[in-house]
VOSE-163666 format. One line per field, with one value per residue: x, y, z of N, C-alpha, C in turn; residue number from 0. Coordinates in steps of 0.2 Angstrom, whole numbers, plus 2048, in hexadecimal, padded with zeros to 3 digits. Layout:
BEGIN
n_px [X_...]
n_py [Y_...]
n_pz [Z_...]
ca_px [X_...]
ca_py [Y_...]
ca_pz [Z_...]
c_px [X_...]
c_py [Y_...]
c_pz [Z_...]
resi [NUM_...]
***
This chain:
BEGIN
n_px [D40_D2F_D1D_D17_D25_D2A_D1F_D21_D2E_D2E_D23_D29_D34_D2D_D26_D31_D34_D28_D2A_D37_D42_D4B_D5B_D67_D68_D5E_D52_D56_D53_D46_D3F_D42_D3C_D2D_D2C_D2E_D24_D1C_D19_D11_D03_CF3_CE5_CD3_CC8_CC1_CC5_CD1_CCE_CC8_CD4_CDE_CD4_CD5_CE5_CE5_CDD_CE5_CF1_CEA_CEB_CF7_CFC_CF4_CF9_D07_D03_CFF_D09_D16_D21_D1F_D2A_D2C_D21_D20_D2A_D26_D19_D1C_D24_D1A_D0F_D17_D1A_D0A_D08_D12_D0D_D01_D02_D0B_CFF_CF8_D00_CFD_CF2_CF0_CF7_CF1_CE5_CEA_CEF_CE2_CD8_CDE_CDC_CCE_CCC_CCD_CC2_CB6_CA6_C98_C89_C7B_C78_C6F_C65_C62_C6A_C6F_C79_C88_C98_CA9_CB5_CC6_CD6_CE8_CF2_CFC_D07_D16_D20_D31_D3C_D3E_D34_D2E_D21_D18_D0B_D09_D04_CFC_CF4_CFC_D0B_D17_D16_D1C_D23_D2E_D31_D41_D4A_D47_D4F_D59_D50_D40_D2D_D20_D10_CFF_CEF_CDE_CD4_CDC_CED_CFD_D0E_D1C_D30_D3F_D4F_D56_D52_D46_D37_D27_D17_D0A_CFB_CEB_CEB_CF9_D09_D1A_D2A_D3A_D4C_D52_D5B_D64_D71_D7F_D7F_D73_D61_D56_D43_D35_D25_D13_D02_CFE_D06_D0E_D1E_D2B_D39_D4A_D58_D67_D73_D7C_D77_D6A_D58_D4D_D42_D36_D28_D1E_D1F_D28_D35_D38_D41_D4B_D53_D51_D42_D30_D22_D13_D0F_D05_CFF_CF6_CED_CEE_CF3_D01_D02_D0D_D0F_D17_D1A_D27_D36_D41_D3B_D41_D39_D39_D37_D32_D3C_D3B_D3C_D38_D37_D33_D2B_D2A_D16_D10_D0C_D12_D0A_D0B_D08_D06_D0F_D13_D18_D11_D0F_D06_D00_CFD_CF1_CF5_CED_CE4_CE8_CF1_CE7_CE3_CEE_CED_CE3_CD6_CC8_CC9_CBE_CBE_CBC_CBC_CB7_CA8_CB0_CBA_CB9_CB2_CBA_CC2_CBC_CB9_CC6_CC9_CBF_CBD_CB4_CA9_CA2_C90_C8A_C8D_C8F_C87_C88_C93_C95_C92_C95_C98_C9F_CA7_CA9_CAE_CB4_CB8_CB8_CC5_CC1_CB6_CA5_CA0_C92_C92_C99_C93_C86_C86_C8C_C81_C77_C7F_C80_C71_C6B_C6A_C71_C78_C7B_C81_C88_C99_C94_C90_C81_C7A_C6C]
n_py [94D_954_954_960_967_968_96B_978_97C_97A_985_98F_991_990_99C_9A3_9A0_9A6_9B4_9B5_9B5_9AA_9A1_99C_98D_988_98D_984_978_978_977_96A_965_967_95E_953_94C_948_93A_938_930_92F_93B_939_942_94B_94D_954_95F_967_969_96E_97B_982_984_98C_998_99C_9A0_9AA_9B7_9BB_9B8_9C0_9CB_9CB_9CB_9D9_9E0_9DC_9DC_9D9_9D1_9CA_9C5_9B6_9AD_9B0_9AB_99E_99B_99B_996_985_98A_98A_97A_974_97A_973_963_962_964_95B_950_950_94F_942_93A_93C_936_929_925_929_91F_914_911_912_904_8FB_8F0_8F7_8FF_8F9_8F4_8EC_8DC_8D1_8D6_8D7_8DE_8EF_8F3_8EE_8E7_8E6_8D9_8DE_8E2_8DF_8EB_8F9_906_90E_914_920_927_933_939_933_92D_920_916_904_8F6_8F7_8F0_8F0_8ED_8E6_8D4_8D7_8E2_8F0_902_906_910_914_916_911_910_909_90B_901_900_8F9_8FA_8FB_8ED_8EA_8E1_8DB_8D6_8D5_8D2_8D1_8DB_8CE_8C4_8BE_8BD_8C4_8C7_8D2_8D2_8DC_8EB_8EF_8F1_8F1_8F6_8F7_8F6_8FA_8F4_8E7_8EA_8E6_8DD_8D7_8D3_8DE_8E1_8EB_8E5_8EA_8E4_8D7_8CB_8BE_8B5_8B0_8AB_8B0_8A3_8A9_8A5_8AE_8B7_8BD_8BD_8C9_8CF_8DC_8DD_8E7_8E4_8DA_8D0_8C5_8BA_8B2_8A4_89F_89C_899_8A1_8A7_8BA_8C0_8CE_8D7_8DA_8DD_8CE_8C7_8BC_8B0_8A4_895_88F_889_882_88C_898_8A3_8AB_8BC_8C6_8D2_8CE_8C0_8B2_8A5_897_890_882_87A_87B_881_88E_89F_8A6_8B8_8C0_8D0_8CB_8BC_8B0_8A4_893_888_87E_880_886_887_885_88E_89A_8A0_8A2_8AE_8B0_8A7_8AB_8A9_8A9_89E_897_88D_889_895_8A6_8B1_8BE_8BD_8BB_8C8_8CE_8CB_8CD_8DC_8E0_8DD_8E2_8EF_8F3_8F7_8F1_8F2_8F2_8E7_8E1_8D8_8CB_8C7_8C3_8B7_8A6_8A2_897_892_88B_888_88E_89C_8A6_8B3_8BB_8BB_8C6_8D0_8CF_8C2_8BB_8C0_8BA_8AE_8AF_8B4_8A8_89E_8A5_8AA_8B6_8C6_8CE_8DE_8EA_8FA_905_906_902_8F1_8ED_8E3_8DA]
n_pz [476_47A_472_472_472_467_45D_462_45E_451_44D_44F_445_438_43D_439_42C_424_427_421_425_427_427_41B_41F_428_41F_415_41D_422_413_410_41A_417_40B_411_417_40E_40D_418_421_41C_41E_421_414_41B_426_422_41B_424_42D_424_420_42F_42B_423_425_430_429_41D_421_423_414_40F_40E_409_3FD_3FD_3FE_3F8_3EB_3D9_3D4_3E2_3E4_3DD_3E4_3F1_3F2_3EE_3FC_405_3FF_405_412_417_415_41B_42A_428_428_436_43B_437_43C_44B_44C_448_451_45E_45A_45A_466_46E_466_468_476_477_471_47C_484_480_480_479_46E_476_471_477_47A_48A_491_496_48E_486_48A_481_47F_48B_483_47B_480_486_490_48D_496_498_4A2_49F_49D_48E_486_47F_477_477_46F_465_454_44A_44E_453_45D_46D_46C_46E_46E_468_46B_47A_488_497_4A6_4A5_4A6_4A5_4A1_4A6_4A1_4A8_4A1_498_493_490_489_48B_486_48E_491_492_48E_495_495_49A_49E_49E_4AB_4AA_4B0_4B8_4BA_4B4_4B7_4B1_4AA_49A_499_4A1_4AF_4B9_4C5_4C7_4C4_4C1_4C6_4C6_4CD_4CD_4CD_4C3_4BC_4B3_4AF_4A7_4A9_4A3_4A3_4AF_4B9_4BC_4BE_4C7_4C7_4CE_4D5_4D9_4E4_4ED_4FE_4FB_4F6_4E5_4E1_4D6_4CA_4BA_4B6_4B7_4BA_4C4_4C9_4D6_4D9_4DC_4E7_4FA_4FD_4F8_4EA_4E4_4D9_4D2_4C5_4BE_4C1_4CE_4DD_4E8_4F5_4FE_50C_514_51E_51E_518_509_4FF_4F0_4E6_4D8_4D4_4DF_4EA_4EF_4FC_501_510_51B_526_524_519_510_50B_4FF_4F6_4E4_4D8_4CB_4BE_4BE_4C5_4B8_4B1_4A9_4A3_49A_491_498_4A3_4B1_4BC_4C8_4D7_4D8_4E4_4E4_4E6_4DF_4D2_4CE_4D1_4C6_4BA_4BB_4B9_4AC_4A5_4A7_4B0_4BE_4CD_4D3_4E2_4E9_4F1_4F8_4F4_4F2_4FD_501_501_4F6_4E9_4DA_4C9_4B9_4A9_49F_490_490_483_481_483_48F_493_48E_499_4A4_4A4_4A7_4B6_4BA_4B9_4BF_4CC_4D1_4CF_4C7_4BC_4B7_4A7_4A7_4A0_4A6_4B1_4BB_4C1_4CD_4D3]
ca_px [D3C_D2A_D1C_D16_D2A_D2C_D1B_D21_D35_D2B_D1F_D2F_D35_D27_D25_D39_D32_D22_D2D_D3E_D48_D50_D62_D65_D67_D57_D51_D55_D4E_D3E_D3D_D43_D37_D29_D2D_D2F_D1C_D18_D18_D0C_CFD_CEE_CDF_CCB_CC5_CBD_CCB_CD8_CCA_CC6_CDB_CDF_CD1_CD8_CEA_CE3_CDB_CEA_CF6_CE8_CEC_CFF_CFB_CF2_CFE_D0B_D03_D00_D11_D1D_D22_D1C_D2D_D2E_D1D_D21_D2C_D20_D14_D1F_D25_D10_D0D_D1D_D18_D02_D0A_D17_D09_CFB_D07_D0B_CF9_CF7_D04_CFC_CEA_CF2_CFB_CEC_CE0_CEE_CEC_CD9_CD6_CDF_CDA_CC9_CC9_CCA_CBC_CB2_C9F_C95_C82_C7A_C73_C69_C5F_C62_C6D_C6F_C7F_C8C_C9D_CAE_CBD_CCD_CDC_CEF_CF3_D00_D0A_D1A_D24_D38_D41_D3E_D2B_D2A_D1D_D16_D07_D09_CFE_CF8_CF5_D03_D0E_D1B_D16_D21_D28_D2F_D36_D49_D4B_D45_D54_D57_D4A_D3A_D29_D1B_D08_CF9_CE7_CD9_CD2_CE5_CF3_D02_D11_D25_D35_D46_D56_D5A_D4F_D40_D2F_D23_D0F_D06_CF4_CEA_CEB_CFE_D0E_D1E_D30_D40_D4F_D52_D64_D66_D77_D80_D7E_D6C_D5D_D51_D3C_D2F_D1E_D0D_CFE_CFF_D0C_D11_D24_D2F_D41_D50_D5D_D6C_D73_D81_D74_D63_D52_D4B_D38_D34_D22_D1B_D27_D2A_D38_D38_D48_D4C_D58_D4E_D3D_D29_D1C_D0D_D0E_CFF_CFF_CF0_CEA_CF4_CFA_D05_D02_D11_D0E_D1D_D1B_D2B_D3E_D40_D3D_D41_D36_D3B_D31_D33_D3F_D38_D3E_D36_D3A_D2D_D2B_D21_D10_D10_D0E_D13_D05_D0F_D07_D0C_D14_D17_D18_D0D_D11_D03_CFD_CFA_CEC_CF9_CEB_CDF_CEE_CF3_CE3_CE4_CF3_CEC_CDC_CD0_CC6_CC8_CBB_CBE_CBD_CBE_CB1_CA6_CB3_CC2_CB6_CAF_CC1_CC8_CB9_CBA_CCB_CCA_CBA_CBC_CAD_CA6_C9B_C8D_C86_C8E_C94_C85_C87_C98_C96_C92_C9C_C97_CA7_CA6_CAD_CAF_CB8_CB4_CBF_CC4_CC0_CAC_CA2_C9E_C8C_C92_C9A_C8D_C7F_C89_C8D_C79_C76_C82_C7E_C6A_C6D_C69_C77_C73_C80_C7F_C8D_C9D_C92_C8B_C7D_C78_C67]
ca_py [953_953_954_967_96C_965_96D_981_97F_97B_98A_994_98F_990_9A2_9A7_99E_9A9_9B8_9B4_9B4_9A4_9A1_996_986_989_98C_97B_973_97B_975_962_962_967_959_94C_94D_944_933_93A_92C_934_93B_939_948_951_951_95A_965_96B_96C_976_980_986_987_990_99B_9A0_9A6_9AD_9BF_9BD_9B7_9C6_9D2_9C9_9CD_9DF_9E4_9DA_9E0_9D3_9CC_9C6_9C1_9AF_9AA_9B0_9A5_997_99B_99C_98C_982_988_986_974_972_97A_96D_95E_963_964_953_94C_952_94B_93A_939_93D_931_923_926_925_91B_90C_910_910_8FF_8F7_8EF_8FD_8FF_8F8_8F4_8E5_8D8_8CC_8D8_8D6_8E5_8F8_8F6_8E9_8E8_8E1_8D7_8DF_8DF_8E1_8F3_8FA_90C_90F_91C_91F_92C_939_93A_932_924_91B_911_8FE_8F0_8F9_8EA_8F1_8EE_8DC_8D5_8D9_8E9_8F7_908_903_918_916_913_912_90E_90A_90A_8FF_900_8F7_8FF_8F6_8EA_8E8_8DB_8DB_8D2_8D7_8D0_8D6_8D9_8C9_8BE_8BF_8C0_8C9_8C7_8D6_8D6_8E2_8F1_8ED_8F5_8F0_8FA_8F3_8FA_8F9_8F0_8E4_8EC_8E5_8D2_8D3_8D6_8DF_8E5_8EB_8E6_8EE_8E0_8D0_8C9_8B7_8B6_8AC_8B0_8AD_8A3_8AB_8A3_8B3_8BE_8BB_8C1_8CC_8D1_8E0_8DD_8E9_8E6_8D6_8CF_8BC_8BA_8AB_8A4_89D_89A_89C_8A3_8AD_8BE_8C4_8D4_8DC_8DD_8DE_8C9_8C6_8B5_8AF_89D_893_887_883_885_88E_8A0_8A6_8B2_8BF_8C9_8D4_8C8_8B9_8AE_89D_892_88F_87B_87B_878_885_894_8A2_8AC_8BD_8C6_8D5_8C8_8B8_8AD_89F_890_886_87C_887_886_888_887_895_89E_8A1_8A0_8B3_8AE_8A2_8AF_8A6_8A9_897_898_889_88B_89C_8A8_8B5_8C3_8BF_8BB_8CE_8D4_8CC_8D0_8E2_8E5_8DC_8E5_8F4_8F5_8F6_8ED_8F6_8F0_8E1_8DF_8D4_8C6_8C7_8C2_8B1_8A2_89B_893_892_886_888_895_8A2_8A9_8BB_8BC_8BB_8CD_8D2_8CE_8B9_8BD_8C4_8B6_8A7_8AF_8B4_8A2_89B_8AA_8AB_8BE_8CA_8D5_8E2_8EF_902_909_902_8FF_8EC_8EF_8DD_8DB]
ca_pz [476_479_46C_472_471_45E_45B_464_45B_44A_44D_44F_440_434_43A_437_426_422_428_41E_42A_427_427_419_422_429_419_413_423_420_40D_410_420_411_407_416_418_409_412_420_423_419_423_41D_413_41F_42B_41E_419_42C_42F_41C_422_434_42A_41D_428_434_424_41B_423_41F_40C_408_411_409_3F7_3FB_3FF_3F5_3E5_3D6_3D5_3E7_3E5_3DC_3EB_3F8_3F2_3EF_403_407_400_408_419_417_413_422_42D_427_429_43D_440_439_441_450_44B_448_456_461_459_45B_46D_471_463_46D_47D_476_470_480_487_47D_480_472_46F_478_46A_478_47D_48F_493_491_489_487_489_47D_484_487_47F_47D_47F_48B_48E_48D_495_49C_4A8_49E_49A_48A_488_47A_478_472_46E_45D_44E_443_454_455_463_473_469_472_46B_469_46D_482_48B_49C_4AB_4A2_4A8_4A1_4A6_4A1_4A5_4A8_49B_494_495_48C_48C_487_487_492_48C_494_48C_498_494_49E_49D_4A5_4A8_4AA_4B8_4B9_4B8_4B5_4B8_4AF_4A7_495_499_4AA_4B0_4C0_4C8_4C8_4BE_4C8_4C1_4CB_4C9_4D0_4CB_4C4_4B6_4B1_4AF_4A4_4A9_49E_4A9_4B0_4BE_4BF_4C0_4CB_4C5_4D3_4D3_4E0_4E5_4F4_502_4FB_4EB_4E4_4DD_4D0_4C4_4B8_4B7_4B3_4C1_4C2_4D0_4D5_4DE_4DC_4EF_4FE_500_4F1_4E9_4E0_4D7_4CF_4BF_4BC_4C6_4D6_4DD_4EE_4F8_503_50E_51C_524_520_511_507_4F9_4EC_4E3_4D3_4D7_4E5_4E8_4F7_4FD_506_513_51E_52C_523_516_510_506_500_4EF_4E1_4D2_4C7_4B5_4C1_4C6_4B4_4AA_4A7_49D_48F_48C_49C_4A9_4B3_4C2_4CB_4DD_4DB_4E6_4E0_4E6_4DB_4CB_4CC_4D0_4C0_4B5_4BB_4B5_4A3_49F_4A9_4B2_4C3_4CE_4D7_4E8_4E7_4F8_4FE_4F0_4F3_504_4FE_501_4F2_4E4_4D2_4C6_4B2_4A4_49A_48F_48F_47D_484_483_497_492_48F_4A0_4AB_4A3_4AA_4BA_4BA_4B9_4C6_4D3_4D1_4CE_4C1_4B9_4B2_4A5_4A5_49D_4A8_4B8_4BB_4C8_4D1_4D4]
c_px [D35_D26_D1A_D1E_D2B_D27_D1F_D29_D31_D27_D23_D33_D32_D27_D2B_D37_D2E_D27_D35_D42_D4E_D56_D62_D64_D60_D51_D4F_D53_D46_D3B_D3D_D3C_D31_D27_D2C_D29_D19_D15_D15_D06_CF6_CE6_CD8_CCC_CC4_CC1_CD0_CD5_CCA_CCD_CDE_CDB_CD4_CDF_CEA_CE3_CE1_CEF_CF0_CEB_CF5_D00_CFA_CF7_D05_D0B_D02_D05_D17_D1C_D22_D21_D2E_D29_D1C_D23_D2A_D1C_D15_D21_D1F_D0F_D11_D1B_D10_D04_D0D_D11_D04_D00_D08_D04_CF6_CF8_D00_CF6_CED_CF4_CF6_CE6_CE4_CEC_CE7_CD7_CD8_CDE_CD3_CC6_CCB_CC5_CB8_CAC_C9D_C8D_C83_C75_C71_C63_C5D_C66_C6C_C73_C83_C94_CA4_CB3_CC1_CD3_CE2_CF1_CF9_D02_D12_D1E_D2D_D39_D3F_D36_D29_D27_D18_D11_D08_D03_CFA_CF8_CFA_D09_D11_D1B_D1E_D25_D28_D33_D3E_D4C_D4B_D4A_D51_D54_D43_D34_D23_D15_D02_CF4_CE4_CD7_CD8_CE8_CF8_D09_D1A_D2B_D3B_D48_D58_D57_D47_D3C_D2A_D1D_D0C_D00_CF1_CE9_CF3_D03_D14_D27_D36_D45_D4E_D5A_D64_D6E_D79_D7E_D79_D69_D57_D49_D3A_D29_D18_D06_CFF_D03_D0D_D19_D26_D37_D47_D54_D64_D6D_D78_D7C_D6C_D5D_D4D_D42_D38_D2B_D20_D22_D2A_D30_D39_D3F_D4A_D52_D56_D47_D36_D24_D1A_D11_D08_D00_CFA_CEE_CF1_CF8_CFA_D05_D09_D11_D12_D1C_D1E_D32_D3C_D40_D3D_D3E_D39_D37_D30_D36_D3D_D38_D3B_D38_D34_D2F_D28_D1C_D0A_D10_D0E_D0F_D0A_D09_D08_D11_D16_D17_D15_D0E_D0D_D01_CFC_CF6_CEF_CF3_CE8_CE2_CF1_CEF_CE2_CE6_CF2_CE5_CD8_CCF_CC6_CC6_CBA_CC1_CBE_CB7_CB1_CAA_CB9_CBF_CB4_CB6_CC4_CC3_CBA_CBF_CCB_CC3_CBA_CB5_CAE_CA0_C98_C89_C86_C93_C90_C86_C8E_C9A_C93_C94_C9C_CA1_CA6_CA9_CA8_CB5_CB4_CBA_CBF_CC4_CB9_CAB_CA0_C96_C8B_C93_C93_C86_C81_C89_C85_C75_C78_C81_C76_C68_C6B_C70_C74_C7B_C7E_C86_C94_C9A_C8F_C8A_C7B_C71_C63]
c_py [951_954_95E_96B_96C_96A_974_982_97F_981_98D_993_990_99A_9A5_9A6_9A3_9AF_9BB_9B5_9B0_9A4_99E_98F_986_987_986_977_971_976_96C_95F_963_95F_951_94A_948_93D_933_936_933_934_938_940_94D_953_955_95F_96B_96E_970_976_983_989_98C_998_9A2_9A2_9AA_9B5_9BE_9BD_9BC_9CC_9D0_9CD_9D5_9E3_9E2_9DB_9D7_9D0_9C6_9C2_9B8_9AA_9A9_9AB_99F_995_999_993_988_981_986_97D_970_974_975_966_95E_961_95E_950_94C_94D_946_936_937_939_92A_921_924_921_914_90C_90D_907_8F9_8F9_8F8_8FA_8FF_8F6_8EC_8E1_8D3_8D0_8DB_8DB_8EC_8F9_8EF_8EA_8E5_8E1_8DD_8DE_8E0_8E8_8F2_902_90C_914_91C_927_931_93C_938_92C_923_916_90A_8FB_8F2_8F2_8EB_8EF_8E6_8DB_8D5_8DD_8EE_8FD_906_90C_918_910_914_90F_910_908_907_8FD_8FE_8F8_8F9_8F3_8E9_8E2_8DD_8D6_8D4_8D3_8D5_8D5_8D3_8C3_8BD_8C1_8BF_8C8_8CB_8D5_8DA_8E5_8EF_8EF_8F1_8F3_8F6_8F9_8F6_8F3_8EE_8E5_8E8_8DD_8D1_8D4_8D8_8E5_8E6_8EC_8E9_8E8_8DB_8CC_8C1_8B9_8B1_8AD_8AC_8AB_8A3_8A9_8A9_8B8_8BC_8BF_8C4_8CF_8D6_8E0_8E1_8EA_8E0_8D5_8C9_8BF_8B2_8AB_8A3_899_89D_89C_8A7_8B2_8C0_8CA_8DB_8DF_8DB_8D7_8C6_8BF_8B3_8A5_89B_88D_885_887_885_894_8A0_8AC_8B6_8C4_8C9_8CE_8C2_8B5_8A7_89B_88F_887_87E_879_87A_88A_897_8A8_8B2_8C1_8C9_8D1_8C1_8B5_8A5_89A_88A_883_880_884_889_88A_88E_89A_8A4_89F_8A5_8B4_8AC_8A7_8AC_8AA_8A2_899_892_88B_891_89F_8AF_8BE_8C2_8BE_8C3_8D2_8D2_8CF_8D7_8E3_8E3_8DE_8EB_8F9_8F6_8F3_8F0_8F1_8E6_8DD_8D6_8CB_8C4_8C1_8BA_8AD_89E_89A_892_88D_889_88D_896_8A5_8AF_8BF_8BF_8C6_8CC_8CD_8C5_8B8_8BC_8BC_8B1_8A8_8B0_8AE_89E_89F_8AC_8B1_8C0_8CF_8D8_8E8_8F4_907_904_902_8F8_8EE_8E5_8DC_8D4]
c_pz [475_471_46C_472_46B_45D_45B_45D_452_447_44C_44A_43B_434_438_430_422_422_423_423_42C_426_420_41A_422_424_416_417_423_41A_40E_416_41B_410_40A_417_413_40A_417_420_420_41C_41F_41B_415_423_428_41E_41E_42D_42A_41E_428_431_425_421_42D_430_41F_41B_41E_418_40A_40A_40D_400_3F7_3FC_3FE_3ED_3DF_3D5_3DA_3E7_3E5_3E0_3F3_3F8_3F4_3F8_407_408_405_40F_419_41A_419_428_42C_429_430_43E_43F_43B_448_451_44D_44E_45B_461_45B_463_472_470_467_473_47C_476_472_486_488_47F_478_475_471_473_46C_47A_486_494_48F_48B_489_486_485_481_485_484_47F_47A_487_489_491_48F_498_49E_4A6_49C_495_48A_47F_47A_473_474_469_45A_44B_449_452_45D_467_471_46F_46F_470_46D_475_482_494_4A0_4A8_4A4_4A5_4A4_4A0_4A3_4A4_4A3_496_496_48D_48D_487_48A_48C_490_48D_492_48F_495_49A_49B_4A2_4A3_4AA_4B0_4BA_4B5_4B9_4B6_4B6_4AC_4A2_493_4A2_4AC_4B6_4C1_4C9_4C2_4C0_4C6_4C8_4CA_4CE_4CB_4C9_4BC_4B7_4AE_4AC_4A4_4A7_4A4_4A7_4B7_4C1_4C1_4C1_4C7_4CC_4D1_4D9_4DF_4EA_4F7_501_4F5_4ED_4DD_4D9_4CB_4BD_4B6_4B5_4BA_4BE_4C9_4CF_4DC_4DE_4E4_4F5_501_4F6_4F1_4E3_4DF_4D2_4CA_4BF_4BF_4CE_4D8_4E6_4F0_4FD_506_515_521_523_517_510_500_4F5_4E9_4E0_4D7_4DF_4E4_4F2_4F6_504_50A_517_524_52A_51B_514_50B_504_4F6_4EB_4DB_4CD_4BF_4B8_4C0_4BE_4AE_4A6_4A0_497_490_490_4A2_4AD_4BB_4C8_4D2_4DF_4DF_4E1_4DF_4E1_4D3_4CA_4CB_4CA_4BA_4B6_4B7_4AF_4A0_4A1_4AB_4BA_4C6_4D3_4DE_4E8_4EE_4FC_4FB_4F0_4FA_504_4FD_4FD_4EC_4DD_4CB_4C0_4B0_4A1_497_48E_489_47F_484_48A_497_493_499_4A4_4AB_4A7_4B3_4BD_4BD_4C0_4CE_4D6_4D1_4C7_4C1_4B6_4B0_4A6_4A5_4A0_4AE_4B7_4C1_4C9_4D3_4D8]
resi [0_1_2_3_4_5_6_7_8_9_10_11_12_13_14_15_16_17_18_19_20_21_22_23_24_25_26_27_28_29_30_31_32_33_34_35_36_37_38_39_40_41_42_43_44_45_46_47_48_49_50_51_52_53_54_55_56_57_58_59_60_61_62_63_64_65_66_67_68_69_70_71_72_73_74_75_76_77_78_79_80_81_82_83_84_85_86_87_88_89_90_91_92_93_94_95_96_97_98_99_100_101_102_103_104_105_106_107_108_109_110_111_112_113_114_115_116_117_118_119_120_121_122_123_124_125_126_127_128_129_130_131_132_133_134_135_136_137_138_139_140_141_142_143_144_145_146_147_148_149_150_151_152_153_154_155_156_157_158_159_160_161_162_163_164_165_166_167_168_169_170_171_172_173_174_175_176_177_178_179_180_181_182_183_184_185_186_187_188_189_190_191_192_193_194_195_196_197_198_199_200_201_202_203_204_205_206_207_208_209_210_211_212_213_214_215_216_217_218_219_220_221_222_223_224_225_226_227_228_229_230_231_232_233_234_235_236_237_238_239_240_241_242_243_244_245_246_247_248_249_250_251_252_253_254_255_256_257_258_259_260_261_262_263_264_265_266_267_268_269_270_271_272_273_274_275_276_277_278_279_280_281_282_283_284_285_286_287_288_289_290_291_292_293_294_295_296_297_298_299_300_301_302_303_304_305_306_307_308_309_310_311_312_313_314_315_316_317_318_319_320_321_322_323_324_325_326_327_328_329_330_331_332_333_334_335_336_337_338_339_340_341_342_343_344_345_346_347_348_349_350_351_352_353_354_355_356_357_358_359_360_361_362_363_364_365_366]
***
């Protein structure tokens, strides 16, 4: 049940309450749903004040119509009725508050806008962090990567075909039922059941994931990438599928690629570049490949377009007119760790590219 269904069947409830109309179950539902409150996470001052005041407000009318037309017997239990519900109304609308802060508040605090303390930008920006959303078949979704959260927790409740998505300036990382551990970074999706059923075990990812897969020789691990799937028994590789030729790089075991027709066999130490007509098997930069993974930027040999494509999505910026700097065959060597504020970032690449960066809000302009 949604949160705006919970919300409408408790408004219908509350008024059979105000109303008396209640059965007695009802009745008791009402009273115990009171008392369950007590344990409700406690707002600031101001926020109760502001919500008691809206609830106050929306039974006022009923309060005083209630005292001028019930006879001073019933008055004692009307009241007591009054209270009970004001109480069970305030409580909902906390809930709601709560719920709603939860929400932004962790979307906010990645790769937030903060002041710049060299002087040298508008603004500055903070890493990202581990965050994700969780949702199944039926619409419900759930945000992890809170502090109070065990890593690689999942609501035990989402069954089923479950979707997992990480926004820009995210990475997370969960386990399978089968043992598998999953590292997504950010702008990346992955599709799994909550249970691998049948003689396979078969995800689907959307951007770039490191894989640790529990081995089952009875039962293959299937990856759908595109129009491609790498299937393994077990083993550890990076996928990258950000753009349209899929990088798959193997540290350790053996995976097979398949693709449109055309099959390879991966070594450690290797990796297969997919695109629309073949398959490419050539050396792989196995620490570059997978420096995402330990918290690094490692720039070694990299060019200036894959250095703005991964800064973009871990700080959730853009780069403006950046086509012409781009267009430069130059190569890069060092790290930087994704802990680094945009501003460590930008100064280094400043240096190395004889360029000005410059922040304003999440745009880097080049100059």
């Amino acid at each position: 049940m949604t949160e705006d269904n919970q919300r409408e069947q408790a408004q219908k409830l509350l008024k059979k309450y105000l109303n008396g109309e209640c059965n007695p179950e009802e009745e008791r539902m009402v009273t115990e749903w009171f008392f369950s409150f007590e344990e409700e996470p406690i707002l600031p001052m101001e926020e109760k004040e502001a919500v008691l005041g809206r609830s106050k407000n929306a039974l006022l009318h009923k309060f005083e119509s209630e005292i001028n037309t019930t006879k001073p017997t019933r008055k004692l239990f009307t009241w007591k009725r009054m209270a009970i519900a004001a109480s069970i109304l305030f409580a909902l609308t906390t809930t709601v508050i709560l719920l709603k802060q939860k929400s932004t508040t962790t979307v906010k605090q990645l790769a937030a806008i903060t002041a710049d303390t060299s002087g040298m930008f508008k603004n500055d920006i903070l890493p990202g962090g581990r965050f994700a959303k969780l949702s199944n078949a039926s619409g419900q979704t759930q945000l992890l990567g809170n502090e109070s959260q065990d890593e690689n927790s999942s609501p035990a409740e989402f069954k089923g075909n479950l979707t997992l998505e990480v926004p820009m300036a995210g990475t997370y990382s969960l386990v399978l039922s089968d043992g598998t551990t999953v590292w997504l970074n950010a702008a990346s999706k992955l599709e799994y059941p909550d249970q691998f059923a049948g003689n396979e075990r078969r995800v689907k990812l959307v951007g770039e994931a490191f894989f640790k897969v529990a081995k089952d020789a009875s039962k293959p691990f299937r990856i759908e990438v595109e129009n491609s799937v790498i299937e393994v028994l077990g083993t550890s590789f990076n996928v990258n599928a950000y753009h349209k030729e899929i990088s798959t790089s193997l540290v350790e075991g053996k995976v097979k690629i398949i693709s449109q027709g055309h099959e390879a066999y991966l070594s450690p130490g290797n990796e297969a570049i997919v695109s629309a007509n073949n398959i490419r098997i050539q050396p792989a930069d196995i620490q570059k490949n997978t420096a995402w993974q330990r918290g690094e930027f490692l720039l070694d040999g990299s060019s200036l377009e894959e250095i703005i494509s991964q800064v973009s999505r871990w700080y959730n910026v853009d780069f403006v007119n950046a086509e012409e700097i781009i267009a430069l065959d130059n190569r890069f060597s060092g790290t930087l760790s994704r802990d680094a504020r945009l501003s460590e970032v930008l100064k280094i690449l400043a240096y190395t590219t004889n360029r000005k960066f410059e922040i304003d809000g999440r745009q880097i302009f080049i100059r």
